[in-house]
Every structure is written in structure tokens, then in C-alpha cells.
C-alpha positions as a Markdown table, in Angstrom:
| # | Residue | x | y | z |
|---|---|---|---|---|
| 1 | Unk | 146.3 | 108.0 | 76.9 |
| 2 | Unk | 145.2 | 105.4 | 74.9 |
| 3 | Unk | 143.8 | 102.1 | 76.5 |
| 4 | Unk | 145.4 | 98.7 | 76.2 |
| 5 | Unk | 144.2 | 95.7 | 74.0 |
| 6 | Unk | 142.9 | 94.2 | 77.7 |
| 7 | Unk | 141.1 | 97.7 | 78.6 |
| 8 | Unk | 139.3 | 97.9 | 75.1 |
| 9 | Unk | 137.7 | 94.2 | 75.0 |
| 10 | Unk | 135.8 | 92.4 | 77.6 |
| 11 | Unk | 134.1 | 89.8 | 78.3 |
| 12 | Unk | 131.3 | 90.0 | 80.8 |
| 13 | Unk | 129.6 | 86.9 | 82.5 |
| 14 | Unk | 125.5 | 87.0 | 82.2 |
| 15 | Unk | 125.4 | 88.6 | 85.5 |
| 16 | Unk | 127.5 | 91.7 | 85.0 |
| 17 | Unk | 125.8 | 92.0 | 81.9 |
| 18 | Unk | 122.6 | 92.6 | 83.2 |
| 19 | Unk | 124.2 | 95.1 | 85.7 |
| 20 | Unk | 126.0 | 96.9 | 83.3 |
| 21 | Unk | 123.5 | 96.9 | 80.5 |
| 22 | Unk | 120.2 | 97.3 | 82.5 |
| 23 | Unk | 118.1 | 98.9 | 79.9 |
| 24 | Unk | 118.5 | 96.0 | 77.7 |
| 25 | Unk | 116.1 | 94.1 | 80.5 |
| 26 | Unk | 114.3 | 95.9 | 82.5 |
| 27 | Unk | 114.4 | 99.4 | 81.0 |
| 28 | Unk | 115.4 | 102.8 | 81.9 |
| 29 | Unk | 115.9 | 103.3 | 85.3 |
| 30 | Unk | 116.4 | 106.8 | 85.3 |
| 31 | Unk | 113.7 | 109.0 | 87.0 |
| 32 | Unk | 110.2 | 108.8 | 84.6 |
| 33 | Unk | 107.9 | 111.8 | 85.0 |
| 34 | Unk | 104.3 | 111.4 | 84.2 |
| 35 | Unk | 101.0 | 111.8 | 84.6 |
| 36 | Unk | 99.6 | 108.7 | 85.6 |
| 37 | Unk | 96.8 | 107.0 | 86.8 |
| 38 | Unk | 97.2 | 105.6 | 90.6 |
| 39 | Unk | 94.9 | 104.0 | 92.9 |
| 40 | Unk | 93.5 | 106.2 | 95.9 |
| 41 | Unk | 93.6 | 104.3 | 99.2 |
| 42 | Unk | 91.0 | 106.8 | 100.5 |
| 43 | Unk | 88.6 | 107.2 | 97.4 |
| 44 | Unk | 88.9 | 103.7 | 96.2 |
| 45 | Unk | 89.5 | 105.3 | 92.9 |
| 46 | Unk | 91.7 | 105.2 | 89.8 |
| 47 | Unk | 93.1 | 109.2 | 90.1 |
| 48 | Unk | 95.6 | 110.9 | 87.6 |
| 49 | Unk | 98.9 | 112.5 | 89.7 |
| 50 | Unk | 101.7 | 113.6 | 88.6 |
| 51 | Unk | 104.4 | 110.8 | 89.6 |
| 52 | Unk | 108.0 | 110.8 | 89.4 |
| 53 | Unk | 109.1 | 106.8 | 89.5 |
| 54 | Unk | 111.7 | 104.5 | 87.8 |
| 55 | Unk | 109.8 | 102.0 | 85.4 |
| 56 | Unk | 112.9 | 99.6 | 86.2 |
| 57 | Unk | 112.3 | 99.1 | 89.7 |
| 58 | Unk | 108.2 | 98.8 | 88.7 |
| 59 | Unk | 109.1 | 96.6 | 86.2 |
| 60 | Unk | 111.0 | 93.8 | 89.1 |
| 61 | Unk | 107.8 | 94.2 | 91.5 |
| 62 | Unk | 105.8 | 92.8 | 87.8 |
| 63 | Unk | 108.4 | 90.1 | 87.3 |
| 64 | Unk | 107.8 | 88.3 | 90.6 |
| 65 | Unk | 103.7 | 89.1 | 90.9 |
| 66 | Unk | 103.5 | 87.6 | 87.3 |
| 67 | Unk | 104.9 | 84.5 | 88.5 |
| 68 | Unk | 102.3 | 84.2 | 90.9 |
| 69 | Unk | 99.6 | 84.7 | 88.2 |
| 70 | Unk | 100.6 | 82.6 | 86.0 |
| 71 | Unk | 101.2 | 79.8 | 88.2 |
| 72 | Unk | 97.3 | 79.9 | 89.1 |
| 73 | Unk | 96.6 | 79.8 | 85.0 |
| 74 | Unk | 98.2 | 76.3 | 84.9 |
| 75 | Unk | 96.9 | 73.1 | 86.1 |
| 76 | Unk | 99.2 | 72.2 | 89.1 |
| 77 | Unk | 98.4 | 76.0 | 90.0 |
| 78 | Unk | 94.4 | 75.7 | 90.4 |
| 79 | Unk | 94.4 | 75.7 | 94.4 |
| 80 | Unk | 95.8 | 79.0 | 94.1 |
| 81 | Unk | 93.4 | 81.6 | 94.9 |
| 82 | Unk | 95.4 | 84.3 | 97.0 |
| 83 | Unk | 97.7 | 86.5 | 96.4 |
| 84 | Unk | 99.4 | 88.9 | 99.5 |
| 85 | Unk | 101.7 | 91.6 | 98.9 |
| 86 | Unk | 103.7 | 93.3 | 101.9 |
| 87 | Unk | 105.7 | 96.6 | 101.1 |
| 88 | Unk | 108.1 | 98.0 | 104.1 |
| 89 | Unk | 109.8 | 101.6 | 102.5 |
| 90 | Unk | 111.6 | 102.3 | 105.4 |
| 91 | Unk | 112.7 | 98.9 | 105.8 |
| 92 | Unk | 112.9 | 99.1 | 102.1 |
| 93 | Unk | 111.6 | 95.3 | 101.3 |
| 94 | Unk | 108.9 | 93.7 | 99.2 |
| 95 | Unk | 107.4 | 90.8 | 99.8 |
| 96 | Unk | 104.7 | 88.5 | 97.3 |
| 97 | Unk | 103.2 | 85.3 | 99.3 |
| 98 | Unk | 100.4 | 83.1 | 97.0 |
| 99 | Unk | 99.3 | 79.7 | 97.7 |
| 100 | Unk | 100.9 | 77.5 | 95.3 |
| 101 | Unk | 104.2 | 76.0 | 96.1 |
| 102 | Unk | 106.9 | 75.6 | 93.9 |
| 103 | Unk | 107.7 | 71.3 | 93.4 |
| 104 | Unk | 111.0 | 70.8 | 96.2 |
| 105 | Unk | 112.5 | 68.6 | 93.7 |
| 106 | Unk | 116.0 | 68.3 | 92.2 |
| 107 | Unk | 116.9 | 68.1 | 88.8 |
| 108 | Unk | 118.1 | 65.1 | 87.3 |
| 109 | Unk | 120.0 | 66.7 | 84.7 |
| 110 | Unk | 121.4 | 69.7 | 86.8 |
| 111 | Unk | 121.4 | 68.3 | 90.4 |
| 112 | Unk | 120.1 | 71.3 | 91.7 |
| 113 | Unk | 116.8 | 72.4 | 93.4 |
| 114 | Unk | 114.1 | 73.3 | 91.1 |
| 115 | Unk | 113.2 | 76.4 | 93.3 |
| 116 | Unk | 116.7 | 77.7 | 93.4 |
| 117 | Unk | 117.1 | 76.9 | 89.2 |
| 118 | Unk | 113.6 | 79.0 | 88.5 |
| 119 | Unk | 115.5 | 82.0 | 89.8 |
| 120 | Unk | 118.0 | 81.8 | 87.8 |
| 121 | Unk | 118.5 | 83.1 | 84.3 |
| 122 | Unk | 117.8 | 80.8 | 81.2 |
| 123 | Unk | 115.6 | 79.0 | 83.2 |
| 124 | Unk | 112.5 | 78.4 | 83.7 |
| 125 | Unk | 108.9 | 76.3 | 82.3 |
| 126 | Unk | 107.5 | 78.4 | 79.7 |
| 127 | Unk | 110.0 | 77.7 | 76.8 |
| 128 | Unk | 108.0 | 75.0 | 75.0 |
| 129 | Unk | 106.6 | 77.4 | 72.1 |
| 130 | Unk | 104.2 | 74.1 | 71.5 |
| 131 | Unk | 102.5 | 75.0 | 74.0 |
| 132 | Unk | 98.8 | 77.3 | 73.8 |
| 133 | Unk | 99.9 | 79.2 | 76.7 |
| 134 | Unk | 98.3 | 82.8 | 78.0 |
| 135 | Unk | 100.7 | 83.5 | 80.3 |
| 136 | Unk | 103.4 | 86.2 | 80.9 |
| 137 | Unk | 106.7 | 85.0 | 81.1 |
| 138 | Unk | 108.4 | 83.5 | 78.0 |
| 139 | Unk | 112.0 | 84.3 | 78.3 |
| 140 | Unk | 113.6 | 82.4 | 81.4 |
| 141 | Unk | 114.4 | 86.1 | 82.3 |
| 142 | Unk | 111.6 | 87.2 | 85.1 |
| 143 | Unk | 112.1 | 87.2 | 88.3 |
| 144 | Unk | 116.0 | 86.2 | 88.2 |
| 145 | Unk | 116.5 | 89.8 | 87.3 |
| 146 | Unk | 114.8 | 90.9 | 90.4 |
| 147 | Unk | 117.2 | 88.6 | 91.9 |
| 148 | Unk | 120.4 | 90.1 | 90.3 |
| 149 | Unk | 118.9 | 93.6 | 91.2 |
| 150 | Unk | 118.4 | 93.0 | 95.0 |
| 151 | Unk | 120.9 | 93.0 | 97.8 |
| 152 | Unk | 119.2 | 90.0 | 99.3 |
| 153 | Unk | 116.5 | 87.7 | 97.5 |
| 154 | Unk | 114.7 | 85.0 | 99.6 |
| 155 | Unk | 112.8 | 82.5 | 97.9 |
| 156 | Unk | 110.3 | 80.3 | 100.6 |
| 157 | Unk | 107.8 | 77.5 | 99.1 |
| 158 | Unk | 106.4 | 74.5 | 100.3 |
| 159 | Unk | 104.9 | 71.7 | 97.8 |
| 160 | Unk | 102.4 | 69.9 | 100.6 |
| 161 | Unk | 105.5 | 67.5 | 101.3 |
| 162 | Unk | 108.6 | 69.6 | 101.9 |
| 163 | Unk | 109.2 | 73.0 | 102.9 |
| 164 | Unk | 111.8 | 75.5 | 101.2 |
| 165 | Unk | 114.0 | 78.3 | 102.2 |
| 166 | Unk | 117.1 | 79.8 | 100.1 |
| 167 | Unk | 118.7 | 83.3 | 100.7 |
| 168 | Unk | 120.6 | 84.8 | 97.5 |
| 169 | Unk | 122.7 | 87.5 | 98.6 |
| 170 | Unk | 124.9 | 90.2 | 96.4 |
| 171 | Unk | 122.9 | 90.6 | 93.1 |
| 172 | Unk | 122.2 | 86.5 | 93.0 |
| 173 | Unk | 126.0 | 86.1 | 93.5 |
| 174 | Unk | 125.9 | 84.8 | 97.2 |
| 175 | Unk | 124.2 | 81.8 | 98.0 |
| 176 | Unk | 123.5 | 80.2 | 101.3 |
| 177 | Unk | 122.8 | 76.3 | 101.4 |
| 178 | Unk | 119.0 | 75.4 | 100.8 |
| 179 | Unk | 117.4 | 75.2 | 103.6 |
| 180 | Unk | 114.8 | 71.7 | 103.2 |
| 181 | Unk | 112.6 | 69.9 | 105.6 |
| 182 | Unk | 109.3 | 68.3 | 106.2 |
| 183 | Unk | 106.2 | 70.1 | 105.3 |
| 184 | Unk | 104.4 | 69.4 | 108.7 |
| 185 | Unk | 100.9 | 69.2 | 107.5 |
| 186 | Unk | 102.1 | 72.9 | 106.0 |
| 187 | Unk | 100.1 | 73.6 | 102.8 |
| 188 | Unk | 101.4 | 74.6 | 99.4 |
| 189 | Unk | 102.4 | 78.6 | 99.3 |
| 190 | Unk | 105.8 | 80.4 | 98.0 |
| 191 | Unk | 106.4 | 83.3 | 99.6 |
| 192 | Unk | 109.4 | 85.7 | 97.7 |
| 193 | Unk | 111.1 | 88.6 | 99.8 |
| 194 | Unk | 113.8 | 90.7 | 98.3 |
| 195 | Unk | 115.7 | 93.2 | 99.3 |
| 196 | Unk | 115.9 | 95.9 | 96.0 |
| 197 | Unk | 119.6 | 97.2 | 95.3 |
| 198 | Unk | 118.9 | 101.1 | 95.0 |
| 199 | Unk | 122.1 | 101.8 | 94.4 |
| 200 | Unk | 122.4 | 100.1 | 91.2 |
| 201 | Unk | 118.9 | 101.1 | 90.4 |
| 202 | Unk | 120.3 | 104.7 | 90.8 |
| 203 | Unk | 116.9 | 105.3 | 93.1 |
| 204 | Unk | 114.9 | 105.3 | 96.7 |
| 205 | Unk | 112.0 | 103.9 | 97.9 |
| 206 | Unk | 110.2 | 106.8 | 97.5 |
| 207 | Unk | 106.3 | 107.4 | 97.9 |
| 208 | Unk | 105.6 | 107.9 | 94.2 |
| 209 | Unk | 107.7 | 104.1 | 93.6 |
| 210 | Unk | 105.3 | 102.4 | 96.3 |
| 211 | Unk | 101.9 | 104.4 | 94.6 |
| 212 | Unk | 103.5 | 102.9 | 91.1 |
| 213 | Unk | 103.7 | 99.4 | 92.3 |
| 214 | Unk | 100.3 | 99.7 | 94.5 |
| 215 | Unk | 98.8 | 100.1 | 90.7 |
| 216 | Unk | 100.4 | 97.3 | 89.9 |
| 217 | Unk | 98.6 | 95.0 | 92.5 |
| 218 | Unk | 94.7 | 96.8 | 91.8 |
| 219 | Unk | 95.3 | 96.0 | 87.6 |
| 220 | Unk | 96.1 | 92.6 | 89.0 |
| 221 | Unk | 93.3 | 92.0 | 91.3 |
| 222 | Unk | 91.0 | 93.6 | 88.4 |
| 223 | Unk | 92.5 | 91.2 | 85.7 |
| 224 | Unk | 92.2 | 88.0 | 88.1 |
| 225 | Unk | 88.8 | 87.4 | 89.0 |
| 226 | Unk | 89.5 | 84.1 | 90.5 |
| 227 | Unk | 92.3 | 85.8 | 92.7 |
| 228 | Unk | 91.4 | 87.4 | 96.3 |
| 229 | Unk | 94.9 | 90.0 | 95.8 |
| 230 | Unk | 95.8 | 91.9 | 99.3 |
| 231 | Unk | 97.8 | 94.9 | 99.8 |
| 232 | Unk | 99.5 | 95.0 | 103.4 |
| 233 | Unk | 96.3 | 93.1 | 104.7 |
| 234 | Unk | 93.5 | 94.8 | 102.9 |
| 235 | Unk | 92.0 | 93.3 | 99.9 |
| 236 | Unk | 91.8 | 95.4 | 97.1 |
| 237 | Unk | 88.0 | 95.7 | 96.0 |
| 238 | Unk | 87.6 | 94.6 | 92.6 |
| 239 | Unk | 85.6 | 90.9 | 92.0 |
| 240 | Unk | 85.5 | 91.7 | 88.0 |
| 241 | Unk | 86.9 | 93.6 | 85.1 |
| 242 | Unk | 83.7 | 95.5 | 85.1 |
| 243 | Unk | 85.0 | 96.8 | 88.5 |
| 244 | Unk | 87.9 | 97.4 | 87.9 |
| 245 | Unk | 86.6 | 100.1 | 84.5 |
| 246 | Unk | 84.8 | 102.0 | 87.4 |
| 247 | Unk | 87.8 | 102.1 | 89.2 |
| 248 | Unk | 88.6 | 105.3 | 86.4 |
| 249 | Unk | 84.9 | 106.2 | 85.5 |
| 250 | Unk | 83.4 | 105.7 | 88.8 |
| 251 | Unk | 80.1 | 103.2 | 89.5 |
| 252 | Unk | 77.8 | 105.8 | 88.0 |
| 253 | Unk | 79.9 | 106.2 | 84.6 |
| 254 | Unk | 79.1 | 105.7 | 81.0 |
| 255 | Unk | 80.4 | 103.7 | 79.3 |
| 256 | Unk | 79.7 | 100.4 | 77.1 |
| 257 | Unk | 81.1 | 97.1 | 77.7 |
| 258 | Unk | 81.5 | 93.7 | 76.0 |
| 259 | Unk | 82.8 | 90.3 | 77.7 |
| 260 | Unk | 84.0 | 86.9 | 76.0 |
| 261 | Unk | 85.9 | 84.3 | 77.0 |
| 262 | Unk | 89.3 | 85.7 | 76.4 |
| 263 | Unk | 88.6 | 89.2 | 75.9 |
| 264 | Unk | 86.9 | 92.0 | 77.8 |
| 265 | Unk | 86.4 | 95.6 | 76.1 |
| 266 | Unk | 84.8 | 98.5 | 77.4 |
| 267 | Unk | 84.8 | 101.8 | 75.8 |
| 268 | Unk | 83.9 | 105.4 | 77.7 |
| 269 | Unk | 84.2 | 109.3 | 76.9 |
| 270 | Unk | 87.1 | 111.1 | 76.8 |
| 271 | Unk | 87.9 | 114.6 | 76.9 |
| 272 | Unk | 91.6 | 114.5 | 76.5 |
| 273 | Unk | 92.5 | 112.7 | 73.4 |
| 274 | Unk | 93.0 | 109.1 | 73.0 |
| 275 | Unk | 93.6 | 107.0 | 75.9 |
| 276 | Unk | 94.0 | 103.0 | 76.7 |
| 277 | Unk | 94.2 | 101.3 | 79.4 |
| 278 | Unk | 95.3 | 97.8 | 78.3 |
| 279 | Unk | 96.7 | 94.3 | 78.9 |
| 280 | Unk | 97.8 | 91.2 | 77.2 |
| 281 | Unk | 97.9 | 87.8 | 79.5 |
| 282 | Unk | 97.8 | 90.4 | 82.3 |
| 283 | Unk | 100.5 | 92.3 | 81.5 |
| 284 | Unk | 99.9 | 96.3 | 80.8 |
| 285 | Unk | 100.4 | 97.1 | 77.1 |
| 286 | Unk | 101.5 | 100.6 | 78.3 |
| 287 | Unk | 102.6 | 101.8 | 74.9 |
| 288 | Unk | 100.0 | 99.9 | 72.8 |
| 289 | Unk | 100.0 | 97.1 | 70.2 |
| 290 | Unk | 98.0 | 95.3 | 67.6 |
| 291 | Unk | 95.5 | 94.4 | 70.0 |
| 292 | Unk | 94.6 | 97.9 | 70.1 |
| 293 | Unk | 93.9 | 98.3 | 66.7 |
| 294 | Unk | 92.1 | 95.2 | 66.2 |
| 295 | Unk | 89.5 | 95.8 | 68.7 |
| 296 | Unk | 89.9 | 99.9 | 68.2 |
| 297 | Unk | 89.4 | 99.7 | 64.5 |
| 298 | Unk | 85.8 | 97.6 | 64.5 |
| 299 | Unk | 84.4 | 100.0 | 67.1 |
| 300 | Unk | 85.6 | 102.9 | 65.0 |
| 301 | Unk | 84.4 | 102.3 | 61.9 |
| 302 | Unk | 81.1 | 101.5 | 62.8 |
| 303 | Unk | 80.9 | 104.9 | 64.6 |
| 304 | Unk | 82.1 | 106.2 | 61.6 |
| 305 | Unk | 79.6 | 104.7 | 59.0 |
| 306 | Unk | 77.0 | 106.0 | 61.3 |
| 307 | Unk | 77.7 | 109.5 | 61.7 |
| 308 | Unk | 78.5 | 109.3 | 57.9 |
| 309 | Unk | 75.0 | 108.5 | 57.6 |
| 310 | Unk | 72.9 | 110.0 | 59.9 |
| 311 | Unk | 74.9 | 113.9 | 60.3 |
| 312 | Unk | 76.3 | 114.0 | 57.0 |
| 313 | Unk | 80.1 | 113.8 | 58.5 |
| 314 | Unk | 82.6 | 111.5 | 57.3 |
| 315 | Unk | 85.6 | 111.8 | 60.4 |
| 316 | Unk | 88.7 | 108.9 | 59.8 |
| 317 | Unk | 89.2 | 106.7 | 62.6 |
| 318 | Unk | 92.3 | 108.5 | 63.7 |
| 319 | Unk | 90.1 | 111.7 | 64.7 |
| 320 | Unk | 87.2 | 109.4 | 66.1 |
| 321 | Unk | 89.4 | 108.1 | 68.9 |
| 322 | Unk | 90.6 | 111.3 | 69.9 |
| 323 | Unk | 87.0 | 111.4 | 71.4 |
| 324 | Unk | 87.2 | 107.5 | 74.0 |
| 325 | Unk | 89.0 | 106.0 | 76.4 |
| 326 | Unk | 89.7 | 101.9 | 75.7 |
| 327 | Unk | 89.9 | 99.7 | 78.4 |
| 328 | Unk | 91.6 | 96.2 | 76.8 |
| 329 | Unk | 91.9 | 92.9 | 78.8 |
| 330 | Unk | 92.7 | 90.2 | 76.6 |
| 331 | Unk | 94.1 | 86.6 | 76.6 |
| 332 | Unk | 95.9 | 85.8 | 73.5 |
| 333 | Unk | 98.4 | 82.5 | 73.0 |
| 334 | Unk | 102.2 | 82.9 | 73.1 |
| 335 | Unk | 102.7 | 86.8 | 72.8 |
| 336 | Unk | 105.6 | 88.4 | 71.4 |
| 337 | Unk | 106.8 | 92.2 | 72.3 |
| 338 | Unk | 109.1 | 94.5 | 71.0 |
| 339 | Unk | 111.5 | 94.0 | 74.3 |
| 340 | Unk | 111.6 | 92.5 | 77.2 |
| 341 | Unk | 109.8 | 94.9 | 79.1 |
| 342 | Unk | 106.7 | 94.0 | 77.2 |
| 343 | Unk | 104.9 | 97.4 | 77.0 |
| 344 | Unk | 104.3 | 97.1 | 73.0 |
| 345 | Unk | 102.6 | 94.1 | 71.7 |
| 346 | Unk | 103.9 | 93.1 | 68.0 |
| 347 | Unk | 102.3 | 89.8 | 67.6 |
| 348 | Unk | 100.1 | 89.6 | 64.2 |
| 349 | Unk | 96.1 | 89.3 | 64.6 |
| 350 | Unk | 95.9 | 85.9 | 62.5 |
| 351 | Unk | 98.3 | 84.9 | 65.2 |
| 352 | Unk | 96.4 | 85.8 | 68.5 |
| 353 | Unk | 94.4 | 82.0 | 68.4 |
| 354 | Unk | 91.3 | 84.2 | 70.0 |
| 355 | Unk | 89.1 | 86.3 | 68.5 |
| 356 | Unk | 86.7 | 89.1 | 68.8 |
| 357 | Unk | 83.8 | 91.2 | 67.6 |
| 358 | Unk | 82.2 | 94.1 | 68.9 |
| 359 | Unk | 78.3 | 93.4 | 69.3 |
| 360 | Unk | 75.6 | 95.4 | 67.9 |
| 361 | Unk | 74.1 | 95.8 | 71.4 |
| 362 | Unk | 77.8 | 97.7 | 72.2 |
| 363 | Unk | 77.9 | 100.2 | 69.2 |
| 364 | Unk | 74.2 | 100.9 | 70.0 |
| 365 | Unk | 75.2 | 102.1 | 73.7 |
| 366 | Unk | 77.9 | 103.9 | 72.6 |
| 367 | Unk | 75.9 | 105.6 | 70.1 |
| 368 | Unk | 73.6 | 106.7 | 73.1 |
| 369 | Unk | 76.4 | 108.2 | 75.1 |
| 370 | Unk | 77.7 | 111.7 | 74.8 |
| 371 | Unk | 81.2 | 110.1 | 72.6 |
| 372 | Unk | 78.8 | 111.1 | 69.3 |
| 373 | Unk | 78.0 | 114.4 | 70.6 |
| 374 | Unk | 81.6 | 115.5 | 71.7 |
| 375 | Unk | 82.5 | 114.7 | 68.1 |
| 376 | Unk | 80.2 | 116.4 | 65.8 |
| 377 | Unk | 81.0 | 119.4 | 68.1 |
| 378 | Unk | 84.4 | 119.0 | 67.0 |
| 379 | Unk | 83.7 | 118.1 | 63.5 |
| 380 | Unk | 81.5 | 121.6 | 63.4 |
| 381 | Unk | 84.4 | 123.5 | 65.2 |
| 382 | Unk | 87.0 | 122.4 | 62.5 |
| 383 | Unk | 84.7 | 122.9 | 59.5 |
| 384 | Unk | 84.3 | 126.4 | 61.0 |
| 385 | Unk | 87.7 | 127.0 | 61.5 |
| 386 | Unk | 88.5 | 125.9 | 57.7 |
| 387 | Unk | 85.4 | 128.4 | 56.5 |
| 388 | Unk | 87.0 | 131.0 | 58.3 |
| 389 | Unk | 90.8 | 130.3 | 56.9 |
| 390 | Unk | 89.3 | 130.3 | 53.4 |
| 391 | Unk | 87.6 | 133.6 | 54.2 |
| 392 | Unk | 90.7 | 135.2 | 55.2 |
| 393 | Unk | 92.5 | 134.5 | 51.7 |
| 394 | Unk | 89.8 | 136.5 | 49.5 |
């Protein structure tokens, strides 16, 4: 039966869209399998687990932490030192609390309250491409798609002056009458609470989600020294990026390290091919980027120019990095990624406005650990393996 002229062509409003179409913003939400690295409670440790999670309902928990980040980068944020993250599964909430209001102003222009516009799509601070910023949101997108994803959204804030509350209800859709009144002698804080909708997210609350988004809140503690971050009341234990490396290769790990003002880079052995662990104005680079690559590249190729001189080997960089593990934190100004979900960074090095360059003092301790070792034993066990294909034509 064929459809009619009306069934064949829509036109959907910017909220149905984002329903509909919800890879577009937030990526997949179908189950994600992987081996990942996840913070043990008990251990205090970065451990690898196989986890079955949906990067779409991660990716919501990101949108509304980053806020709070980003908010202490700027300088109406500076009094904001805390960060406190409550997760109920069975009541199936999440909640973000910092201390840094939100201004409880109204537009001019749009007549409506500047906490209830941020939470909307389209809208938002960062869109001034003028600006040197190192933050994470640049697309008025953010948390107003954990609002469109949640059966109830509550946004809270107080400015020193007045106090805020606002419920959205029914993917942003329904919303009660702000909620405004005298601060009290209350200081600044904004508190979010939302209410996922698993149903459209096609998942649960499961135990692997919570582990996924508990990761979430050590890389941000470990990215924000100036933060004191709190997981259902405990503090996670990480006062540097130094820290937060032993986190994966424990206090008593090798591994060489270098720190600037905008970038941190630390380099250890590993014995399962490539691996980084990286970030970009605090988001996690999951997939990688020209960031990796720019750092990756000087460390290699010093590597290789000494083991090209001293053993006689000459390995590409592509086979050198089989052999390390790069641990990336880096600030650069105004980032651009493939998508929205920001896993892949595409902006150009002559772009970044930062710069830097591994130190003698950090090839020489890398030199010193067992990375050189592991790959002239793998150099000899490949030059053997050719010998003996070569032996096996004559």
C-alpha cells in the first residue's frame, strides 16, 4: 500500500528531531560492549572489565558535569571549587550540585529566565568564536539534550541574590512556572537533577551504566586540580594529573612524565599494543585526534633515532607505539570534533594556540624504562621470523 504525499514528508520540530534522530547528538544508544578501564571503589584503582553500557546515556551524565567545569574556568566561576555528584539506580536519578550559581536574570531580548534559556537548545554563552576559550561546550547543544532525554529535569541555582527552581517535565516539553525568591544569605550553587527517559534511551540503570559514569567523575577530579569532586559523599582521591596516571599504573609504576601550563603528558609500558588515555579541555578524546599525533610523534621519533643509533634497528613510529601507553591532558583554544559527541579531535596543530615539546629529561627516563627493551625483543622476534620465511623458500 503505498503511503500518501502527507505520510512520505514531514516536518519535525527541533525536539522530535533529537528523539527521533538520537545518534546525530548523542550517539548510539544501543548496548556498547567493551573492555574498559573503570575505577575500583575498593582498590582505588583504574581496572579493565568487561562492560556492557550505552555511550548515549554516558554521554548526558558528560553534558551536565561539563557545565559545571567549565563554569569554574571562567571568571564569574572562580568561587567554584566543588563539585558533588549523587546517583540513586533504583530510584533511577542523577544529580550534579557545584558552587557557582547560574545569574537569576531575565532576558531583555527573550523575556525569559536565563536559567530556564541555558537549558534549552541554541542557547547558551559559548558561541562567540572571538573568544580564546578552553572549555567544552561550543554548540548550545549540552545539557538541553539531557533535558529532552529525561522524564523530569530540575534545574536549582542561586546567584548570592535570588534563589532558582524550575521543573521540565516530558522530554523538556512540560514546564512548570519558575519558581524565584530571595536568596536568604544562601550562597551561589546550581544543583541539576534529572530523571533519564530509559525508554527512549532503549536502556536501564544497570550496574555497568553507573561504573561508566563513576569514570566519568575520577577523569574529572584528575583533570581539575582546583576541584574537590565527590561521588555520593566521598571525595574521589586524586589532587593532580600525576595522580590520577597512577590511578592505571599504580604509585610504584614507571613511567615518565612532563607538565606545562596547558599540557600534561606522561608516557608508560605497555604490553598490549597502543593505548591512550586522553582529553581535550577535559573532555575524553576516546577515539583519538591530532593531539595524539602531535605529542605521540616527538616522543616517537626520538626513540627511534636512538635505537637507530645505539642497536642498529631502525622500527617506524607506527611499530614503536605498539610498545606505550599515552596519557594526554591538554588545554587547547576553541576545539573542533568530528561530531557532537566529541570523541575525535580534528582541529589542526597550527590552530591549537598552545604548544608543546617533549624534554630531554623525559626521553632520557623513558630510555631507562623497560619500553626500549620490550621493543628490540620484538624487533629480534620479527627479524627472526623473516630469516626463517626466507629459509623456507630455498
Amino acid at each position: 500500500m503505498s503511503k500518501s504525499i502527507e505520510q512520505k514528508f514531514r516536518k519535525l520540530n527541533e525536539v522530535e528531531h533529537v528523539l527521533l534522530r538520537p545518534g546525530r547528538y548523542i550517539g548510539a544508544i544501543t548496548p556498547h560492549d567493551e573492555n574498559a578501564y573503570v575505577f575500583d571503589i575498593n582498590t582505588k584503582r583504574m581496572v579493565k572489565r568487561d562492560v556492557t553500557y550505552n555511550p548515549g546515556f554516558l554521554k548526558l551524565f558528560d553534558e551536565v558535569i561539563s557545565n559545571s567545569v567549565d563554569h569554574a574556568k571562567r571568571p564569574e566561576g572562580k568561587g567554584l571549587d566543588t563539585i558533588r555528584v549523587e546517583v540513586d539506580q533504583k530510584e533511577g536519578s542523577i544529580s550534579i550540585y557545584d558552587n557557582g550559581g547560574i545569574p537569576v536574570l531575565k532576558h531583555k531580548e527573550y523575556d525569559q529566565w536565563i536559567p530556564e534559556m541555558i537549558f534549552e537548545l541554541r542557547a547558551g554563552s559559548n558561541f562567540d568564536d572571538d573568544d580564546q576559550a578552553m572549555l567544552t561546550g561550543q554548540n548550545g547543544e549540552g545539557a538541553a539534550l539531557t533535558n529532552i532525554f529525561s522524564k523530569k529535569f530540575v534545574v536549582e541555582t542561586c546567584d548570592g541574590k535570588n534563589k532558582f527552581k524550575m521543573v521540565f517535565e516530558e522530554n523538556s516539553q512540560d514546564r512548570k512556572p519558575a519558581k524565584v525568591t530571595p536568596a536568604e544569605g544562601a550562597k551561589g550553587f546550581t544543583k541539576i537533577t534529572y530523571f533519564p527517559d530509559f525508554e527512549k534511551l532503549g536502556c536501564e540503570f544497570t550496574d555497568d551504566n553507573a561504573l561508566m559514569i563513576l569514570k566519568r567523575v575520577v577523569d574529572v577530579a584528575g583533570l581539575n586540580t582546583n576541584l574537590k569532586v565527590y561521588w555520593n559523599g566521598d571525595r574521589i582521591p586524586t589532587r593532580a594529573f600525576k595522580d590520577y596516571v597512577e590511578l592505571y599504573t599504580g604509585p610504584e609504576g614507571e613511567y615518565a612524565y612532563d607538565e606545562t601550563e596547558h599540557w600534561k603528558v606522561a608516557v608508560c609500558a605497555s604490553d598490549e599494543g597502543f593505548n591512550h588515555i586522553s582529553f581535550v579541555n577535559g573532555t575524553n578524546t576516546k577515539e583519538g585526534g591530532t593531539h595524539i599525533l602531535y605529542a605521540g610523534m616527538q616522543i616517537w621519533e626520538r626513540i627511534r633515532e636512538h635505537v637507530k643509533k645505539k642497536h642498529k634497528v631502525d622500527v617506524k613510529p607506527s611499530e614503536l607505539r605498539q610498545h606505550m601507553t599515552l596519557f594526554i591532558d591538554c588545554s587547547i583554544v576553541n576545539p573542533r570534533y568530528s561530531s557532537q559527541t566529541k570523541e575525535n579531535l580534528m582541529t589542526e596543530v597550527k590552530d591549537y594556540k598552545t604548544s608543546w615539546e617533549v624534554p630531554d629529561k623525559m626521553i632520557t627516563k623513558i630510555l631507562k624504562s623497560n619500553i626500549v627493551q620490550s621493543i628490540l625483543d620484538w624487533a629480534a622476534a620479527k627479524a627472526a621470523q623473516e630469516e626463517m620465511k626466507e629459509l623456507r623458500k630455498m
